[in-house]
C-alpha positions in Angstrom: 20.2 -4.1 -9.5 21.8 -5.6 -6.4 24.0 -8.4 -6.4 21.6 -10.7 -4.3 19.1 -10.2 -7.2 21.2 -11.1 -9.9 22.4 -14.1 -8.3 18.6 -15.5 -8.3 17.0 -17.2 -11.1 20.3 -17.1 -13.4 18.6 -18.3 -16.3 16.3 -15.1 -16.4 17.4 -11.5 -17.0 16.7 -8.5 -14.7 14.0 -6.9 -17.6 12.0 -10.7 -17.1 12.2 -10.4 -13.5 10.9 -7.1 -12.9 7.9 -7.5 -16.3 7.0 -10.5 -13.7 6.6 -8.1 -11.0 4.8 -5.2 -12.9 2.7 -8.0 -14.7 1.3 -8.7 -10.9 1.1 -5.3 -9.7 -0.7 -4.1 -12.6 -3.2 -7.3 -12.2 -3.7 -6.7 -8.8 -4.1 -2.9 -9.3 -7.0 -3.6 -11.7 -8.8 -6.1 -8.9 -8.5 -3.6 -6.6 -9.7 -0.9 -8.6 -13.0 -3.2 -9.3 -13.0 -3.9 -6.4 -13.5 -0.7 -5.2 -15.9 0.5 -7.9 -17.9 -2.2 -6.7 -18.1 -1.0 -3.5 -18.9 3.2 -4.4 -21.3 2.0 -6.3 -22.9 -0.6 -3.6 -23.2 3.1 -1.7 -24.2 5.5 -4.5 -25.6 3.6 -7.0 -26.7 -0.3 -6.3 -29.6 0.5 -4.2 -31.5 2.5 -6.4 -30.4 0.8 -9.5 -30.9 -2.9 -8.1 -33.5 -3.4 -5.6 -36.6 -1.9 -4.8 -37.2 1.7 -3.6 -39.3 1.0 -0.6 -37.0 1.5 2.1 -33.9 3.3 1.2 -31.9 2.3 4.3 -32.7 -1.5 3.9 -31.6 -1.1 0.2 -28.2 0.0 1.1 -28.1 -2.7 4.1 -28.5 -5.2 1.0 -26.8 -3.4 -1.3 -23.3 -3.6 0.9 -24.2 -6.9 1.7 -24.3 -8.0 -2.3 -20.9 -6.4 -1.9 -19.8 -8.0 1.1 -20.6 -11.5 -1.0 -17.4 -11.6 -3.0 -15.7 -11.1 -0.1 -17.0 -14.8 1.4 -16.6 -16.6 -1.5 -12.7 -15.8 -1.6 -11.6 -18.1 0.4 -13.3 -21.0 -1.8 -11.0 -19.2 -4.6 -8.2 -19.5 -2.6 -8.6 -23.4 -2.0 -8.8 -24.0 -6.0 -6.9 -22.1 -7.6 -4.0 -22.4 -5.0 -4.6 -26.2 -5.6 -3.9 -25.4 -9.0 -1.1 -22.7 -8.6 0.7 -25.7 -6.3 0.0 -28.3 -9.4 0.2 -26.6 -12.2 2.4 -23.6 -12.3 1.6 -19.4 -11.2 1.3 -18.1 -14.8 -1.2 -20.1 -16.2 -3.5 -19.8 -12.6 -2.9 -16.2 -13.2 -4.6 -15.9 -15.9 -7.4 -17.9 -15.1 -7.9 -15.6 -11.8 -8.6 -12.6 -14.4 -11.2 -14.1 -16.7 -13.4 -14.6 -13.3 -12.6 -11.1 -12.1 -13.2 -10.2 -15.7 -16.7 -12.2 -16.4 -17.7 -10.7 -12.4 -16.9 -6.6 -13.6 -18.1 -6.4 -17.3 -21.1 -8.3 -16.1 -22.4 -5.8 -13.6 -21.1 -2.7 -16.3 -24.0 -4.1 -18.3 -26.8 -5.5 -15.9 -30.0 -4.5 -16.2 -31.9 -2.6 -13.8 -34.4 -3.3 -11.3 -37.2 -1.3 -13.2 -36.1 -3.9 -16.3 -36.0 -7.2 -15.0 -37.2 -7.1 -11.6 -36.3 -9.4 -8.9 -33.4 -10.7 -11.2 -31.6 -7.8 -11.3 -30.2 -8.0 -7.6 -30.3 -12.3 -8.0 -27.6 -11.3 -11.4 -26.1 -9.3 -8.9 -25.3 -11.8 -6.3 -24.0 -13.9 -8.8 -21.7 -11.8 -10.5 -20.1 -10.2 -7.3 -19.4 -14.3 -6.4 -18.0 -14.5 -9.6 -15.7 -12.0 -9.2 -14.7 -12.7 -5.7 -14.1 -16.4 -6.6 -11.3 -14.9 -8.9 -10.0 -12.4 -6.8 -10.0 -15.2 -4.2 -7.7 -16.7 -6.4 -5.4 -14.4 -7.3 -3.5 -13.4 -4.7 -1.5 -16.3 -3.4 -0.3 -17.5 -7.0 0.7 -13.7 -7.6 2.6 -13.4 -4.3 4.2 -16.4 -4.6 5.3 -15.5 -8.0 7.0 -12.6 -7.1 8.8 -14.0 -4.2 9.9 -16.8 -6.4 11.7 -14.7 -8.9 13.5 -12.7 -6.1 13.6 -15.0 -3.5 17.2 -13.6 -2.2 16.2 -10.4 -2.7 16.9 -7.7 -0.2 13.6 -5.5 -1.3 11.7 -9.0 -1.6 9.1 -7.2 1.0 8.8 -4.3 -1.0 8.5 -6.1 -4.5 5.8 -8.7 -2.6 4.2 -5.8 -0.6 3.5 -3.4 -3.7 0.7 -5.8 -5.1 -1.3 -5.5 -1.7 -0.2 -1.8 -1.8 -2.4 -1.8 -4.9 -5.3 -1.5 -3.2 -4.7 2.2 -1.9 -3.2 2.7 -5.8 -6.0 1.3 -7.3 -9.3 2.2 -5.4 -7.4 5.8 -5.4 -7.7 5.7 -9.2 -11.1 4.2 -9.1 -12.4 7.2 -6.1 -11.5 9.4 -8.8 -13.0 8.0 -11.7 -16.1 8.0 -9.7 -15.2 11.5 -8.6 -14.9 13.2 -12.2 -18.1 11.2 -13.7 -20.3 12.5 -10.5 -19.1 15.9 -11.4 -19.5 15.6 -15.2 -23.5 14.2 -15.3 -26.1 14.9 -13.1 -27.0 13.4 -10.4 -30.2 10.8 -11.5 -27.6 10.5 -14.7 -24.3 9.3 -12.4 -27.3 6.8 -10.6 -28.7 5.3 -13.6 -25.5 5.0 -16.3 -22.6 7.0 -14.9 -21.0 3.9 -12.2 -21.3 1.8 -15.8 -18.8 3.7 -17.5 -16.1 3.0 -15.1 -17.1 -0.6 -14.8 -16.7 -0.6 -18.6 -12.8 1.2 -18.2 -12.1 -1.5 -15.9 -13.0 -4.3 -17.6 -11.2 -3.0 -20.9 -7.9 -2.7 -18.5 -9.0 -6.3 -17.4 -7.5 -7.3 -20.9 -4.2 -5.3 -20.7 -3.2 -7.1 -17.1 -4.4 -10.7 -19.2 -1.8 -9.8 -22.4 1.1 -8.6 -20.0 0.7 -12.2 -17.9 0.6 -14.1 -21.2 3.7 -12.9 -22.3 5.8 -13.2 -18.2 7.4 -16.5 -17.5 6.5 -19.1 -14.7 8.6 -19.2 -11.2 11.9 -20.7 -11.5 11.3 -22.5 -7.8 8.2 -24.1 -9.3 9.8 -25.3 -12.5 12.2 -26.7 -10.4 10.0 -28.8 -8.2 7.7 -29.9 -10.9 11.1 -31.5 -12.8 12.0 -33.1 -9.6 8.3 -34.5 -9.6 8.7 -33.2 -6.2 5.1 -30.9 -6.1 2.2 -31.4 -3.6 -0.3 -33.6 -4.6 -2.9 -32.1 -2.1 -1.6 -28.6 -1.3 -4.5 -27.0 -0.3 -5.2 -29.8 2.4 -1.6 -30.2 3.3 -1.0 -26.4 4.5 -3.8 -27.6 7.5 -1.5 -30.0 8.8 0.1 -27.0 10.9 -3.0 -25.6 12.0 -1.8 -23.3 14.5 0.4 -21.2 11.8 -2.6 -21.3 10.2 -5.0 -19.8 12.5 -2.3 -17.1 13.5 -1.9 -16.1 9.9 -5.2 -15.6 9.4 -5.9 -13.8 13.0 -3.3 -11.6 11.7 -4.7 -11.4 8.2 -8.3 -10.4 9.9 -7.5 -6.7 10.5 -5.7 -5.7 7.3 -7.9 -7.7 5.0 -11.0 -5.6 6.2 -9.5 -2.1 6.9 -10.7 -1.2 3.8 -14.1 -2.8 3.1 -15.0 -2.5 7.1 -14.9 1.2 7.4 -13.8 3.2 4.7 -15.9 1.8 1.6 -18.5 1.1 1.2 -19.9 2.5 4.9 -17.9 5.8 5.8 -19.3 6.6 1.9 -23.0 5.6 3.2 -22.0 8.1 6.6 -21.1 11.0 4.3 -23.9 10.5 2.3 -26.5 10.9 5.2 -24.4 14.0 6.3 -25.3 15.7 3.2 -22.0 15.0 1.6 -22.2 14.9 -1.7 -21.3 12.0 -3.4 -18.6 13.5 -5.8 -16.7 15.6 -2.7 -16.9 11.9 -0.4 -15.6 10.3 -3.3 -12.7 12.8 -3.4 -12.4 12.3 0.7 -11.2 8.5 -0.2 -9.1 9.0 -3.4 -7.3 11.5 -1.0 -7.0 8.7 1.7 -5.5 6.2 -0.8 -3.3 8.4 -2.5 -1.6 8.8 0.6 -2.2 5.3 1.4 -0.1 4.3 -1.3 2.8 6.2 -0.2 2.6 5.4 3.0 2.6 1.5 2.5 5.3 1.7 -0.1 7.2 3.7 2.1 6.8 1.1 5.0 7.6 -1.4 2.6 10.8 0.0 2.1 11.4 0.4 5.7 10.7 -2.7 6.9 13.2 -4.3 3.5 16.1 -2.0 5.0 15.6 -3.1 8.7 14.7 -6.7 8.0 11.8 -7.0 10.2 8.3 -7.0 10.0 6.5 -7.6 13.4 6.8 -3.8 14.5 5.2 -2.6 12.0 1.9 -4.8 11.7 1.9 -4.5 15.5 2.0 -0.2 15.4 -0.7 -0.6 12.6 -3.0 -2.7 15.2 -2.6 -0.6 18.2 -2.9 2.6 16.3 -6.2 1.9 14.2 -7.7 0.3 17.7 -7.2 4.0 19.2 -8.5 5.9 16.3 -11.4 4.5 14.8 -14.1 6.2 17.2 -12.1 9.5 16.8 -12.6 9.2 13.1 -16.3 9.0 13.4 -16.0 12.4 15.4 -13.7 13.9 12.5 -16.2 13.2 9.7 -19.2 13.9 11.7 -17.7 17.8 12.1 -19.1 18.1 8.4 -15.6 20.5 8.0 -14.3 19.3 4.6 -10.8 20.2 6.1 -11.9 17.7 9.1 -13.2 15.1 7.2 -9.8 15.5 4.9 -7.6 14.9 7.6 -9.6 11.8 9.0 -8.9 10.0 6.2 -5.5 11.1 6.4 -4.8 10.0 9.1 -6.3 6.5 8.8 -4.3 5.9 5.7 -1.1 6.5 7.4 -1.3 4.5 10.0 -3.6 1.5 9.2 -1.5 0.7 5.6 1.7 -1.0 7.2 0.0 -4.4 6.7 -0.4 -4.2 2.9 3.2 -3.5 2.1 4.3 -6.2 4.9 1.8 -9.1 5.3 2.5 -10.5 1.5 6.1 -11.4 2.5 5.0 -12.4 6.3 2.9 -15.4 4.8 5.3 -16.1 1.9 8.4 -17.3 4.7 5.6 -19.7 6.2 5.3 -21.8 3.3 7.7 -23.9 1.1 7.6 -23.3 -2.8 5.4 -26.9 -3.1 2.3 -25.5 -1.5 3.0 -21.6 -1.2 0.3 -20.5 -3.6 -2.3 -21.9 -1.4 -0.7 -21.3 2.1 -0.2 -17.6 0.9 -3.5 -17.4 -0.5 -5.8 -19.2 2.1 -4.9 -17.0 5.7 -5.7 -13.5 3.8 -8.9 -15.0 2.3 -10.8 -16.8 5.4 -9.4 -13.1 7.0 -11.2 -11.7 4.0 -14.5 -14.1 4.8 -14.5 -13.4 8.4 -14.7 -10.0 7.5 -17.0 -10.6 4.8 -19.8 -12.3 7.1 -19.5 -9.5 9.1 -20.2 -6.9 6.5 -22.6 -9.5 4.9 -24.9 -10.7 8.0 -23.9 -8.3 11.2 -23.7 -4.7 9.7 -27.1 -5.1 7.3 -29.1 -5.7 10.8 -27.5 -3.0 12.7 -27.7 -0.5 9.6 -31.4 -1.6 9.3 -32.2 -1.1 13.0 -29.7 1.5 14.1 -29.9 3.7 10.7 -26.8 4.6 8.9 -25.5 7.4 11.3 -26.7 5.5 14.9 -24.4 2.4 13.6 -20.7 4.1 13.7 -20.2 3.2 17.2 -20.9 -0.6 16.5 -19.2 -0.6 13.2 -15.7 1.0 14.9 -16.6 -1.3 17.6 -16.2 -4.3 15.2 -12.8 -2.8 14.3 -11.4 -3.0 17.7 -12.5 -6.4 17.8 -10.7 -7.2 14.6 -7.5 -5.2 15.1 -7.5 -6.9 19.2 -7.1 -10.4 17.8 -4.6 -9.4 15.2 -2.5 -8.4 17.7 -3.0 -11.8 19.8 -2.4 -13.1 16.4 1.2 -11.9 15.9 2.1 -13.4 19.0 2.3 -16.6 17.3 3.6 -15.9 13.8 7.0 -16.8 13.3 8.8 -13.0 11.7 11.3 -14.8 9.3 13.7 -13.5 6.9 14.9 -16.1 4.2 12.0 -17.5 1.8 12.1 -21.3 2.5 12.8 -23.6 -0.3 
């Protein structure tokens, strides 16, 4: 351990520091892995499961836009439970987050179908995927903060902050192949009507495992601090508005990386496959691939940007880069050449997974310790919504009018858009190194 690690939070040893930081990552690797099931199955599953068989390309519209759902509410999740990770400490917020995500996941493992219950199966739908969202919502600026609390002067604080957004290449990797192995073990009607539940079921057992690991972790020492002074926020979540314009930069910036995921690799570039005869266990494969080397990529950008101390370059190659590429992805995957369509995803996932490993610690410097949790949580979130009404309202419409194949050149068009304004974005956000106080 380094000396400027050991000189922060005395009162805790280096084996609580670090179960602090693997008590996060592991959480947040679970929500991403449901996260991500959620959204194979909105593809694969969801629209012949959940709503009517009438018109199969308006059932997937819906279908990804029942997805897209959780991602709108998040920002509501941000605003309360940051209110609470500000008032009443990160651990206990923590574990609050996860009996949402928890009620939202093991929820849809056991809904009933369409053919069962009729038009309440997609109505239970709806509601469970805002369940979940509202606790995902929550999650991320009381676990960010947490982390960055407990190594504050930490030389590899982006790293240690950056791996719980790198779960989301870790954990929808996992959850790609999960999906992968059960498509090749049952047949095909089989995987559609009960297969997708199994791994629901897997990831709500794990659920409990990141709950037991965050009851036994210990709160921030920053926090303890300011609530003994009586010195905490009584109104964080309407305070971090005062200073609007960090605010509207962060999230500009936040727009792009939130939604390079759920924009155009899941759920649509698994609808794409799909209608190029792909089948669903091999474009399954196609993603774990891209998150595997997602991973590595992001941690190993993480680590870069730790030993160089900046973080600007990086989220500003990952803008410019995914701007160039998206359209030339489409033209990869459209080749139908396995090795082709391997490489487009390989490709994507090394150069659009800089902002994962750096954004975390990028919004943690704005913010002081009295209302971190909600000015970490709130910018990635309304990112996340903004990106969310997209998916929800825009991309239904275009996949219903356009058909799944005719909408790639508007859905990489929307990317541009998005990556474009997080490059304005980062203009205006303020690269710092020290976590403020």
């Amino acid at each position: 351990m380094s000396s400027s690690e050991s000189a922060v939070s005395p009162e805790l040893s280096g084996g609580q520091r670090y179960l602090v930081i693997v008590s996060a990552v592991l959480a947040s690797f679970i929500g991403y892995f449901d996260l991500l099931i959620s959204g194979l199955a909105s593809s694969l599953a969801w629209p012949t499961v959940f709503f009517p068989a009438s018109n199969p390309t308006i059932a997937i519209a819906v279908s990804i836009g029942a997805y897209a759902l959780s991602l709108v509410v998040r920002p509501l999740g941000a605003f309360v439970f940051g209110h609470f990770g500000d008032r009443l400490g990160r651990k206990s917020t923590l574990i609050t987050t996860l009996v949402f995500i928890g009620i939202g996941v093991g929820g849809i493992a056991v809904l009933p179908s369409y053919s069962s219950i009729g038009i309440a199966a997609p109505l239970l739908l709806i509601i469970l995927r805002l369940i979940l969202g509202f606790g995902l919502g929550g999650d991320y600026g009381s676990a960010i903060s947490w982390v960055a609390e407990i190594i504050p002067k930490s030389k590899w604080r982006v790293l240690y902050t950056g791996l719980i957004q790198s779960m989301v290449y870790l954990g929808t990797a996992v959850a790609s192949v999960s999906f992968t192995i059960t498509a090749w073990l049952l047949p095909s009607a089989a995987f559609v009507s009960y297969g997708w539940r199994i791994v629901f079921g897997i990831g709500t057992l794990v659920l409990v495992v990141g709950g037991l690991m965050r009851w036994f972790t210990v709160e921030s020492s920053l926090f303890k601090e300011l609530q003994a002074r009586r010195a905490l926020d009584r109104r964080p979540s309407v305070s971090i508005f005062k200073d609007w314009k960090t605010m509207l930069a962060l999230t500009g910036m936040a727009l792009p990386i939130a939604n390079s995921v759920s924009l155009v690799i899941a759920p649509y570039s698994l609808s794409y496959l799909s209608a190029l005869k792909i089948s669903p266990a091999l474009s399954s494969g196609y993603v774990a691939l891209a998150y595997i080397v997602g991973f590595v990529a992001a941690t190993t950008y993480g680590i870069a940007s730790s030993m160089v101390g900046r973080k600007k370059p990086f989220l500003m190659l990952q803008f410019a880069a995914t701007t160039l590429y998206v359209y030339p992805f489409f033209l990869l995957l459209n080749t139908t050449s396995p090795s082709a369509i391997a490489t487009a995803y390989v490709i994507w996932a090394l150069i659009a997974t800089a902002g994962a490993a750096i954004m975390p610690d990028m919004l943690a410097v704005n913010f002081p310790t009295k209302y971190r949790a909600s000015g970490v949580g709130m910018p990635n979130q309304l990112g996340s919504m903004l990106g969310g009404l997209v998916i929800a309202l825009i991309i239904p419409v275009i996949l219903a009018s356009q058909g799944v194949l005719g909408s790639a050149p508007y859905i990489a068009l929307i990317s541009v858009i998005f990556n474009v304004i997080g490059l304005i974005s980062l203009v205006y956000v303020k690269d710092r190194r020290e976590l403020p106080v």
